[in-house]
N, C-alpha and C positions, 0 to 999 in steps of 0.2 A: 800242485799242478801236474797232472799227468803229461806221457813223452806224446811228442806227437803223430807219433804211429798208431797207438792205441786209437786217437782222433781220425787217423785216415782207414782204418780197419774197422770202426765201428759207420762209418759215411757207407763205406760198401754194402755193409752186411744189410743195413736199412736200405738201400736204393734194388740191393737184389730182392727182397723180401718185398719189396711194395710192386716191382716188375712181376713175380713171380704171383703176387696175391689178384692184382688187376688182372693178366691173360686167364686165372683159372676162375673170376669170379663173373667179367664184366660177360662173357659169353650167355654163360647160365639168367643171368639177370637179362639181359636180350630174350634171351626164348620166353624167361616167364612174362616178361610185360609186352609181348605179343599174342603168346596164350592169354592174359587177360582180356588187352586189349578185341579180342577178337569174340568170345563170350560175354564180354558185357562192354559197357559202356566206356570212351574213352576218357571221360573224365573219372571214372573208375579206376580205370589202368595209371593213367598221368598220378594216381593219388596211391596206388600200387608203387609204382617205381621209386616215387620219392619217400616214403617210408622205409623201404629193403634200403636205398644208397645211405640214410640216415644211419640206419643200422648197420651196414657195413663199416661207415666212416665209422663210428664208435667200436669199433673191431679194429681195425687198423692203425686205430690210436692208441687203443690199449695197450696193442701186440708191440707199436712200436717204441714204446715207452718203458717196454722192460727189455729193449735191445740198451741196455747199460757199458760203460766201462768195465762194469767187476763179469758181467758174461764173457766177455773180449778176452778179458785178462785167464778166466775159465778156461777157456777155449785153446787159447796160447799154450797153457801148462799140459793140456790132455795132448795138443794137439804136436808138440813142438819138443824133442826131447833137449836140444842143445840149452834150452832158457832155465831147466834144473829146478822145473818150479817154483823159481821167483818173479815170475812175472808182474805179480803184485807188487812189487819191490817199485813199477813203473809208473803205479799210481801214485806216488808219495813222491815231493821236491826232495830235491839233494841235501837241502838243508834241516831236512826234519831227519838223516839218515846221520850213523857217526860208524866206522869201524867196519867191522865187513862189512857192515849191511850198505854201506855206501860203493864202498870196491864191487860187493857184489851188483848192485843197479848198476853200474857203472860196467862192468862185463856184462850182463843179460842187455843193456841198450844198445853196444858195439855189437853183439851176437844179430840183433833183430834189424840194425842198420845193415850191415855188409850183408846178410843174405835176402831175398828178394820173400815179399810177406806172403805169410801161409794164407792159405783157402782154408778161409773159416767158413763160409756160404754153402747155405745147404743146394743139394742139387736141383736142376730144373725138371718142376712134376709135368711131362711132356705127356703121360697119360691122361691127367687130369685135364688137359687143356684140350687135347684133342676130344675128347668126350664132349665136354661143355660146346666146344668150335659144332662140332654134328648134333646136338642137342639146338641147338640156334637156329641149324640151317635148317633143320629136319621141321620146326615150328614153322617157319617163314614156309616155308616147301608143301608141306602135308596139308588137305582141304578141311578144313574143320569147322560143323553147323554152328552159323551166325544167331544173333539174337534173334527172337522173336518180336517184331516189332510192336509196339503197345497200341492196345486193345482200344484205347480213346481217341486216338488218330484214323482219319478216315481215307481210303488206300487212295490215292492219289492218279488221278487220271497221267498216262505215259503215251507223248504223242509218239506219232511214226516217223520216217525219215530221215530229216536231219536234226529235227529237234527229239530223238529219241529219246535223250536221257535227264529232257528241260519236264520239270512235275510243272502244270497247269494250272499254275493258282496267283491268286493275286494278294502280295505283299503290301503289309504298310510300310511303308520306308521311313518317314517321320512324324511324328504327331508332338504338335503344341496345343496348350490348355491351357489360355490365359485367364484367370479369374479378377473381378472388379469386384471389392469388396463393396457392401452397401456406405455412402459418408457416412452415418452416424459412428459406424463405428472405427473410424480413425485407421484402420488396417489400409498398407500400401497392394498396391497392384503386385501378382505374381506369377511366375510361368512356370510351368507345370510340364515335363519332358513326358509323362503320363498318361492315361486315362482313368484312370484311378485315382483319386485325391479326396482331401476333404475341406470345405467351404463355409462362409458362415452363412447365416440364413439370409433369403435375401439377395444369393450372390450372382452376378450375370457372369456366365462361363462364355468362353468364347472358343470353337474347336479350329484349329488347322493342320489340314492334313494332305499326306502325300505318300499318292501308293503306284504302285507300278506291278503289273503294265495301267495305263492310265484306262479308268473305266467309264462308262457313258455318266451314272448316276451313281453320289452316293447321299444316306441318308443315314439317321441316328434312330430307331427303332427299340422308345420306351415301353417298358415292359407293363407301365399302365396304358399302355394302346395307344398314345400320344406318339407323333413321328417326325423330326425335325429332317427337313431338305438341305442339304448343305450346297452353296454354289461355288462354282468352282473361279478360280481367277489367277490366270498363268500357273497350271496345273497347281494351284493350292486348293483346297476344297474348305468350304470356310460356312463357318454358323455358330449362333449365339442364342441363349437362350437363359432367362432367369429358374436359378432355383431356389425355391422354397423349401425341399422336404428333399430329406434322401430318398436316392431312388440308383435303379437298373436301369443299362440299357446297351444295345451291342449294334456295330456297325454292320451295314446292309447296301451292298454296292449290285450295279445293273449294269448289262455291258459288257461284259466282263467275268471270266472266272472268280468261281468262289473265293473268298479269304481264307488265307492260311492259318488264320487266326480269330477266329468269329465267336470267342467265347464273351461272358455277360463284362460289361465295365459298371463298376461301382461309384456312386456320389455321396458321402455322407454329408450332411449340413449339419455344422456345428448350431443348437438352439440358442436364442438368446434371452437368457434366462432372465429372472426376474430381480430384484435387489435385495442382497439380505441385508437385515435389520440387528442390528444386539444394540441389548437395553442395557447402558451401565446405569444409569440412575432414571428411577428407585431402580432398589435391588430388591423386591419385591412389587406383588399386585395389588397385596391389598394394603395400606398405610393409612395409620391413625394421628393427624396433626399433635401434634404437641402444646406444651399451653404456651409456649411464646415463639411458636413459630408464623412467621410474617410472611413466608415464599415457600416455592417450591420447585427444586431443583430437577432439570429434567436432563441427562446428557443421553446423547443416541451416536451410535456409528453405523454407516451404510458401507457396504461393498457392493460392483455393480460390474459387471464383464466388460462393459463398454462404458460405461460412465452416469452419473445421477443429474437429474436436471430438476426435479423439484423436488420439496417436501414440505409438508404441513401440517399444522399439528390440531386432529381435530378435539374439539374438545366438549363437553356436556357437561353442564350443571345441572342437579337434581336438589329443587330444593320441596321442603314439607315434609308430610308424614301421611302412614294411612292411602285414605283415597283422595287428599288433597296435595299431591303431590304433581310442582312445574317441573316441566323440563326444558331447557331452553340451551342450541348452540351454535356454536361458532367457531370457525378456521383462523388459522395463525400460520404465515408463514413465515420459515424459517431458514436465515441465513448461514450457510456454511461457514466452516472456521478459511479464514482465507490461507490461500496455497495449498501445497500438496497436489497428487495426484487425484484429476475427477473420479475415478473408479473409485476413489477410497475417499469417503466425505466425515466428516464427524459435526453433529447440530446439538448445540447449548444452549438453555435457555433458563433462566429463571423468571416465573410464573408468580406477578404481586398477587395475593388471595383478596386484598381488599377491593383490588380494584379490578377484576373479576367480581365483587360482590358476595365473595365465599362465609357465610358465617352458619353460627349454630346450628346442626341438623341438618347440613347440606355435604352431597357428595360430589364430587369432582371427579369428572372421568376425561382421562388423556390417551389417542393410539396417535402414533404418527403413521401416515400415508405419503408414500415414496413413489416418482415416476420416474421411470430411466429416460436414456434416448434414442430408444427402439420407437422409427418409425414405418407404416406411418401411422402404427397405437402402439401407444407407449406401454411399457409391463409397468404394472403395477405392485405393490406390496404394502401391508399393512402390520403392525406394530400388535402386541397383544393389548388388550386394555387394560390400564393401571388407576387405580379410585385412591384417591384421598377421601378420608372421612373423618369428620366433626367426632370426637370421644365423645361417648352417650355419657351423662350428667350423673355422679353418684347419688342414689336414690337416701343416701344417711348424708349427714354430715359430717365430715373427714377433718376437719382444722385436727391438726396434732397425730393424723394418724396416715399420713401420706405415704406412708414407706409401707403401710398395711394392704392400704388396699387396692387391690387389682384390677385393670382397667381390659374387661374380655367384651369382641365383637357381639352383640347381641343377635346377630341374624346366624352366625354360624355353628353350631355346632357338632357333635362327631354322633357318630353310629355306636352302638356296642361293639358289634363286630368290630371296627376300627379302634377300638377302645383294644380290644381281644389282641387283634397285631400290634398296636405300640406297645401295650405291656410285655408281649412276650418276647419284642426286640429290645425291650429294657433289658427284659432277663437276661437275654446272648450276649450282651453289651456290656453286663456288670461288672466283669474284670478291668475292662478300659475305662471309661471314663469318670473323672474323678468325684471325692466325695458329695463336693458339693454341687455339681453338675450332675451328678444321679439325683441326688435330693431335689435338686430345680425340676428333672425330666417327670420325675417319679409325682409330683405333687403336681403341674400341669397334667399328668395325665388323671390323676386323683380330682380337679377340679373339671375336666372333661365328663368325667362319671356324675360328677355334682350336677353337672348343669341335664345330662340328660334322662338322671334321673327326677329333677323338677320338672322336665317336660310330661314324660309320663303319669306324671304324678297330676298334671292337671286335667285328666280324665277322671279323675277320681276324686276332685270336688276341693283337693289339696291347694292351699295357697301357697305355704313354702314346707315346713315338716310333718309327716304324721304318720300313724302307726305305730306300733308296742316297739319293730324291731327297729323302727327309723330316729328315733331319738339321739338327739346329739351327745357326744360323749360328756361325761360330767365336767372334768378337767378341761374348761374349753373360756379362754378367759374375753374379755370387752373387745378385744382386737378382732381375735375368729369370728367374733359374732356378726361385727360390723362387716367384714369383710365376706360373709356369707347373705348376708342382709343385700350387701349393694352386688353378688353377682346375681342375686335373686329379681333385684327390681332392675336391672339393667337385659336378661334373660327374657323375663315378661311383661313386656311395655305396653301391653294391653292390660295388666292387672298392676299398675304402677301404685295404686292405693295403700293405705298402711295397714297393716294386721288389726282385724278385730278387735278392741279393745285397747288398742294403741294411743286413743287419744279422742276427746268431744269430741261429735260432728261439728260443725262449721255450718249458720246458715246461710242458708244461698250458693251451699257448693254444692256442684255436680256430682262430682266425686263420692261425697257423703251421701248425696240422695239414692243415689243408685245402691252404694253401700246400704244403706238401710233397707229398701225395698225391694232394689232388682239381683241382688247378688248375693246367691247362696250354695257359692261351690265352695266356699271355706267348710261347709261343714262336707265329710266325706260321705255321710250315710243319706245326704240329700241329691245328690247327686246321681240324674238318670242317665246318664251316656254307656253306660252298662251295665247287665244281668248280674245278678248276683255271684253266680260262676264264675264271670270273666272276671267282674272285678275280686274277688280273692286271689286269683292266679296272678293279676297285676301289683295285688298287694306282697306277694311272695315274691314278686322280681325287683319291686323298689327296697325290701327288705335286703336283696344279694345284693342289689346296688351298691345301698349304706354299708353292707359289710366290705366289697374291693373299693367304694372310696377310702373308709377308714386305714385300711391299711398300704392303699395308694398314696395318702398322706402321710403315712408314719414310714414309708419308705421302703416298703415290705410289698414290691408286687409279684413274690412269690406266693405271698399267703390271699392276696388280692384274686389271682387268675382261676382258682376255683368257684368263688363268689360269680363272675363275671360271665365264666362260660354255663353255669345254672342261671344266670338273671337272661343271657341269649334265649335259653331255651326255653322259659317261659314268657319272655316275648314273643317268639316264634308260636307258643299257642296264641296268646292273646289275638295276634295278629287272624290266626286260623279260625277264630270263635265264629257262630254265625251268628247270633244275638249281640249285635253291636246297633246301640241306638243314637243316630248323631242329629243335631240341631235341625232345623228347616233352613239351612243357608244354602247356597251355591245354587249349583244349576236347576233350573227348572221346565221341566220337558216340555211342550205342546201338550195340549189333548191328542188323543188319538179318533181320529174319523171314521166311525160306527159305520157309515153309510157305507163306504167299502170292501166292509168285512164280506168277506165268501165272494165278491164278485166277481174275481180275478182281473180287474182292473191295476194295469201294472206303471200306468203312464204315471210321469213327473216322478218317478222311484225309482233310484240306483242303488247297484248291488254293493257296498262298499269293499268287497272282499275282489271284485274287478273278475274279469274273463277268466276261464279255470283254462290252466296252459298246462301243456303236456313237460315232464319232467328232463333235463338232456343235462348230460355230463360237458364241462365248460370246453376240455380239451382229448374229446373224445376220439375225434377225427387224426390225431399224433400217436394215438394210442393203437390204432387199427392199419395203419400207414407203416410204422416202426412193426410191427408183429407180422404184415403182409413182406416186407423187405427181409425182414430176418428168417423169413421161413423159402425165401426165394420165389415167392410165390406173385403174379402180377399184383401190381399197385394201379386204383385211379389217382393218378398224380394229379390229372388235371382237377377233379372235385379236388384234393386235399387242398392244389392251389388258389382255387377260386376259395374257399374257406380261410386259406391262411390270409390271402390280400384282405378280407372282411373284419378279421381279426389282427390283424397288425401292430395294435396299440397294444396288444396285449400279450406280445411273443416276444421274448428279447431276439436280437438280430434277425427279425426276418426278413432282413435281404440276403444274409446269408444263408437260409434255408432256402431261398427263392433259386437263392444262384445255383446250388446244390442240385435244387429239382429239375433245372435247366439243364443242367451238364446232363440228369441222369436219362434224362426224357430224348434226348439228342442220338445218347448212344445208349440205349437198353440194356445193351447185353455186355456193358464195360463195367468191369468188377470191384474195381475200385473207386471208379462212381456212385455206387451202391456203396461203399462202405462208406465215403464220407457221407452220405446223407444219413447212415445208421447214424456217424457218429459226430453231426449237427443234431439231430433229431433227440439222442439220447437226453441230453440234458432236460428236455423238455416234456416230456414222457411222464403224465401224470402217475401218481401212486394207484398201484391199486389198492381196493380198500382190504383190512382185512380180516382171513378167514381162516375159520378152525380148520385145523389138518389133524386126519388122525394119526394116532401113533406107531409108527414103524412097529412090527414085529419083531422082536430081540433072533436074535441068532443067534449061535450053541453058544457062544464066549459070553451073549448078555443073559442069556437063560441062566447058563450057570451063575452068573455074578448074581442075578437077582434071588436064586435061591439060595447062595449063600448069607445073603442079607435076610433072608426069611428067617435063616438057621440063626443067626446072630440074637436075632429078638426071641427067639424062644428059649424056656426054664430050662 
């Protein structure tokens, strides 16, 4: 424990140093936050001051924080001859001391008690003080040019008399903005201290206001030409009006000096959107019943901004084939799970197939349709459509060989080209997924190739194999065959019959008879649906085909993807050939009426290509707007805005470009007005299209460089 004189010696030295620090600082800090004060704004200044005292106060805490004991004690020995340089001696208790060192503290404390304590405090900077004192006054005192007042404010009428230095304008003093939400959607009434707010759709505002001096008329003047009159009642001024759609619009008083404040007020309306839908079951669109399934599961969840109020589940049955094909349907409505919250619904159902009437060869189509409680039309929403489908019947018989054969959609199949992209995201994929999930990907894509190469194949008179290069591998045992047999007769349901020589006719089958007499595409060389030309070119693409199946099945779609992209490219001729000769089926045109030939008779005849219309860039008028403002050059605002109201649907925020063009048009010649409409504007500002530039001419440092590269390449 130190004596405590050191304690009353170090209390001074800090109370002179904080006196001494305040007269020489707080002076100087006066002058400057009146010199601010006085060049710019006063919230400027106020933000000036308190940053310097900040800073200061962190100076003064520093400083005084290394006014320590051991300085004191410093100070004593320089300053003090009688104390013999043990002053420190004062810092340490008695009992930490043994032998002189104790006799000695023990003399140095009687030495500093009986004489009256040194002046250790630095002197008073009376220089400094008085500088900063005349620096203070001299600010307050001396006339110095005031701000320029801003360019967007308009100079304010200054009466005479007595009311000299009263500005001429009329004040809002309060404004409320009570909004009433529409019932349906559950939202309470709320008040609004504003004119500016946002509502839902639908929603009745209600303005009250109070301005002074009190003016004859006032009114709300929408920026779509619409004008609501407000009446006044015990100087309130009061109106109401439903909104629909966000919109502009700015206060308009008679009577009465201008408003001090007449710029645009904004309305957003919140929309009330429609209901989304997600489909947990199925987890797909297209499903193929099973052999013992009896139902079918349907689970759906809605979300809704305000709440669901119906849903139903429509649904189509498609039964037959061909062109004898019913359709017949019917609505199901569907009860929510109970409780929870209305905005959040979730609807279960399971669907008996029997009694629905669902069987062999029939499809099943399910979307749910959802209404909210947006009145007074509800939104609606619909579900995507999900099919159940009857499995097409394997064209062999399978007893014993189930786990063989493959049960593939008949109606669907893939393009080469998409053939082209799955293999070659096989390829980038080959390091991840595993053995036997590449082998499953690799062989699905290998039976893709399968099926469309028997599509092509039946232009050429093909039933299921043919050609020198089409032939099945030899190694190819009872299983592959059957399971190439049933995707063959499930693929071509119009040639469902058995291979030539498969088996007696049967009398009195249709089947047979036609096989006998009317059907001769089994053989390829009888077959006229193409030119000799085309059909070789097609023979060479079902050839590459058979080569990237082969080795799409053997798991190899690296050696596949050459085959693949050659079999594209001579489909891409086939397609091109002009000698292509197809059946007498499909459409059949009218005659053509000789008798009008050359008459120029144009009645009962439309031009199907419609009125030829001149060509306009979509957002052209933003483009010539923005280039006219940027170059300072005048702008017609008014065209841009009658343009932009036209298009509106199609500008994001154009109320605030609207508002923008309002402010600028108000005061032309306010600078910063202009810039925020550059810089509303910019975003919108379609691309130009673009254009060759040619190439700068190098300068000595590119000349050189480039003939140094010249030098490089030469022997």
């Amino acid at each position: 424990m130190s004596h405590p004189a050191i304690g009353r010696l170090q209390g001074r030295l800090r109370r002179r140093w904080i006196a001494q620090f305040a007269l020489s600082t707080l002076p100087l800090l006066i002058a400057l936050f009146a010199l601010v004060s006085r060049i710019a704004t006063a919230q400027v200044a106020i933000a000036f001051a308190g940053i310097a005292a900040v800073i200061l106060v962190v100076f003064a805490s520093r400083h005084l924080r290394a006014i320590t004991p051991g300085m004191i004690v410093r100070r004593l020995d320089a300053g003090t001859v009688t104390l013999e340089d043990s002053a420190d001696l004062l810092l340490r208790t008695p009992d930490d001391l043994d032998g002189l060192a104790h006799l000695q503290r023990e003399r140095v404390a009687a030495r500093l008690d009986l004489a009256a304590l040194p002046e250790l405090r630095d002197p008073w900077p009376w220089r400094r003080i008085l500088i900063g004192v005349l620096l203070a006054i001299a600010t307050a005192v001396i006339p110095l040019p005031t701000k320029n007042p801003p360019a967007t404010q308009p100079p304010a009428t200054v009466a005479t008399g007595a009311d000299a230095n009263k500005i001429e304008q009329t004040t809002l003093v309060s404004a409320r903005l009570d909004i009433k939400a529409p019932g349906y959607t559950g939202l309470p009434e709320r008040v609004e201290a504003v004119l500016d707010t946002q509502l839902a759709e639908g929603s009745v505002a209600r303005w009250q206001l109070r301005l002074d001096p009190p003016p004859g008329a006032v009114s709300l003047r929408f920026l779509d030409g619409s004008l609501l009159a407000l009446k006044e009642d015990a100087g309130t001024w009061q109106g109401e009006r439903r909104i629909d759609a966000s919109m502009l619009y700015r206060l308009e008083v008679e009577g009465a000096a201008p408003l001090a404040d007449d710029r645009l007020h904004r309305l957003d309306v919140i929309v009330d959107l429609a209901p989304e839908i997600r489909v947990n079951a199925p987890d797909k669109t297209l499903s193929v019943l099973d052999s013992d399934q009896k139902s079918w599961s349907l689970d759906f969840e809605v979300s809704d901004d305000y709440g669901v109020v119906d849903a139903q589940l429509a649904m189509t049955l498609a039964q037959g084939s061909g062109e004898q094909v019913t359709v017949s349907e019917r609505s199901l409505r569907l009860q929510a799970d109970a409780g929870g919250d209305p905005r959040q619904r979730r609807y279960r159902r399971r669907l008996d197939l029997a009694e629905l009437g669902f069987v062999a060869g029939d499809d099943l189509i399910v979307r749910l349709l959802v209404h909210d409680n947006r009145r007074p039309a509800a939104n609606l929403s619909r579900s995507p459509s999900y099919i159940l489908r009857w499995p097409a019947d394997n064209a062999v018989a399978s007893e014993g060989v189930d786990g063989i054969v493959q049960k593939v959609l008949p109606a669907y199949f893939r393009s080469q080209r998409q053939i082209i992209i799955d293999t070659e995201a096989l390829i980038a994929e080959r390091p991840l997924p595993a053995a036997e999930k590449f082998l499953a990907r690799s062989d699905s894509i290998g039976v893709d190739q399968k099926i469309l190469r028997l599509r092509y194949g039946q232009f050429l008179g093909e039933e299921f194999e043919s050609g020198d290069r089409g032939k099945p591998p030899a190694k190819q045992d009872k299983g592959e065959h059957d399971e190439h047999a049933s995707q063959q007769d499930a693929l071509t349901s119009e040639h469902d019959h058995e291979v030539a020589g498969g088996g007696a006719p049967v009398f009195g089958s249709a089947t047979d008879v036609l096989s006998e007499y009317g059907h001769t595409h089994d053989h390829a060389e009888a077959a006229t649906l193409l030119d000799p030309e085309t059909r070789k070119i097609l023979k060479a693409a079902l050839a590459e085909m058979w080569q990237a199946e082969l080795h799409l099945r053997q798991a190899d779609p690296t050696a596949a993807l050459p085959y693949e992209n050659r079999a594209l490219l001579l489909i891409k001729q086939v397609q091109q050939s002009t000698r292509i000769y197809l059946a007498r089926v499909g459409l059949e045109l009218p005659p053509v009426d000789e008798s009008r030939r050359l008459s120029g008779e144009r009645k009962d005849l439309r031009d199907p290509r419609g009125p030829l219309r001149a060509a306009s860039l979509e957002h052209a008028p933003i483009g010539e707007v923005y280039q006219a403002l940027l170059a300072g050059a005048p702008a017609d605002l008014g065209s841009f805005e009658t343009w932009l109201r036209a298009h509106d649907k199609n500008i994001p925020d154009a109320l605030g470009v609207l508002a923008a063009i309002d402010v600028l048009r108000r005061d032309p010649d306010c600078a910063g007005c202009r810039e925020r409409l550059l810089d509303v504007l910019w975003p919108l500002v379609p691309t130009p299209p673009a254009a060759v530039r040619m190439r700068a001419r190098p300068d000595e440092i590119g000349r050189h460089y480039l003939d140094a590269l010249g030098k490089e390449g030469r022997p």
